[in-house]
C-alpha positions as CSV (number, residue, x, y, z in Angstrom):
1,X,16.3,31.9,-14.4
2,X,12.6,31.8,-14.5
3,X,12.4,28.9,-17.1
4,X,14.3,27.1,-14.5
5,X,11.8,27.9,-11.9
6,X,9.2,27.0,-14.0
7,X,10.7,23.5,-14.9
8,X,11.8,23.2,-11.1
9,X,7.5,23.8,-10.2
10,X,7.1,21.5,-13.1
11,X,8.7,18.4,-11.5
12,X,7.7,19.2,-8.0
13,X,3.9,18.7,-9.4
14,X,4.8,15.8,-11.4
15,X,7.0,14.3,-8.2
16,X,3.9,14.9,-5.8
17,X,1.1,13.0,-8.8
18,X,4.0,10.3,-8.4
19,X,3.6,9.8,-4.8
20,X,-0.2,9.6,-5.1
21,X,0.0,7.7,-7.6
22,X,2.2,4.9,-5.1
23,X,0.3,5.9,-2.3
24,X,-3.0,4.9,-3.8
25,X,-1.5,1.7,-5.6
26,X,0.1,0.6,-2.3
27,X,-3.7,1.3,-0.7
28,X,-5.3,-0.4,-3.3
29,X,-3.3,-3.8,-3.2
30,X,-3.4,-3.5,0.7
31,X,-7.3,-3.5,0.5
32,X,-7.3,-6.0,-2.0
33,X,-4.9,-8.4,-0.2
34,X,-6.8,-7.8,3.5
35,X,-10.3,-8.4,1.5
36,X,-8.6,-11.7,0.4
37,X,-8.0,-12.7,3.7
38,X,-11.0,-12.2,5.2
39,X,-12.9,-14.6,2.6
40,X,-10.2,-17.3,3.0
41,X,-10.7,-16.8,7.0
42,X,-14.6,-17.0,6.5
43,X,-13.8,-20.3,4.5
44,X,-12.1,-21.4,7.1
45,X,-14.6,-20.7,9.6
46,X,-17.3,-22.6,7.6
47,X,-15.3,-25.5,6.8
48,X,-12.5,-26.2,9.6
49,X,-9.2,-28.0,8.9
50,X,-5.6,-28.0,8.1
51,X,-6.1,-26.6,4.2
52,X,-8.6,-23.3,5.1
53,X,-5.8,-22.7,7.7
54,X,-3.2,-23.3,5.7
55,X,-5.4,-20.7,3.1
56,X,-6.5,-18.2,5.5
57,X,-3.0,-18.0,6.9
58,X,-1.3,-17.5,3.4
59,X,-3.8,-14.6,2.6
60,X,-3.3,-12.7,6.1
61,X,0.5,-12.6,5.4
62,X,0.3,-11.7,1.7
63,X,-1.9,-8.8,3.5
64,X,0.3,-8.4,6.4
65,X,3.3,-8.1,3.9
66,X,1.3,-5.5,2.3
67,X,0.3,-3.0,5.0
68,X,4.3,-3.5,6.2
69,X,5.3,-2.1,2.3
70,X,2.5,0.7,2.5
71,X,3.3,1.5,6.3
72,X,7.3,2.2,5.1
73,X,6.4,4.3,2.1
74,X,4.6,6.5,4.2
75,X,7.4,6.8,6.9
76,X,10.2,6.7,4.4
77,X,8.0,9.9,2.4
78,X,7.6,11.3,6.0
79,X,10.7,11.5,7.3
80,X,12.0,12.4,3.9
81,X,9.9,15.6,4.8
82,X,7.3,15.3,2.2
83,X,4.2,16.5,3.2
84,X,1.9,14.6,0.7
85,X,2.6,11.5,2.4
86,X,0.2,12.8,5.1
C-alpha cells in the first residue's frame, strides 16, 4: 500500500514538471512569435506597401495562433482542476 502511494506522489510530481514544462514551451513560442511580429510591423512602418503588410500580418497570426493554443492549455488545465496551471 505505501509503495503505491509512493509511486502515486511519484507521478503526481512528474505530471505537474510536465505541465511546466508545456506551460513554459507554450510561453516561450508565444513570446517568440509576438517578438516576430512586432519587427515585421516595424518593417512595415518604415517601408509601407503590400509585402511588409502582407509580412506583418503573417507574423501577428502565427502569434495570434499562438496565444489562442497557450490561452486553451491554461483553461483546459484549469478547469481540469489542476492548480499549477495558475
Amino acid at each position: 500500500m505505501l509503495d503505491g502511494a509512493l509511486s502515486a506522489r511519484h507521478l503526481d510530481r512528474d505530471d505537474r514538471l510536465g505541465a511546466a514544462w508545456v506551460l513554459y514551451e507554450l510561453q516561450f513560442v508565444r513570446r517568440k512569435a509576438q517578438a516576430e511580429a512586432t519587427l515585421a510591423y516595424q518593417a512595415w512602418s518604415r517601408h509601407p506597401g503590400r509585402d511588409g503588410y502582407t509580412v506583418y500580418r503573417a507574423a501577428q497570426d502565427r502569434a495570434d495562433a499562438a496565444q489562442d493554443e497557450l490561452a486553451a492549455w491554461v483553461c483546459d488545465r484549469l478547469s481540469a482542476g489542476e492548480p499549477e496551471a495558475r
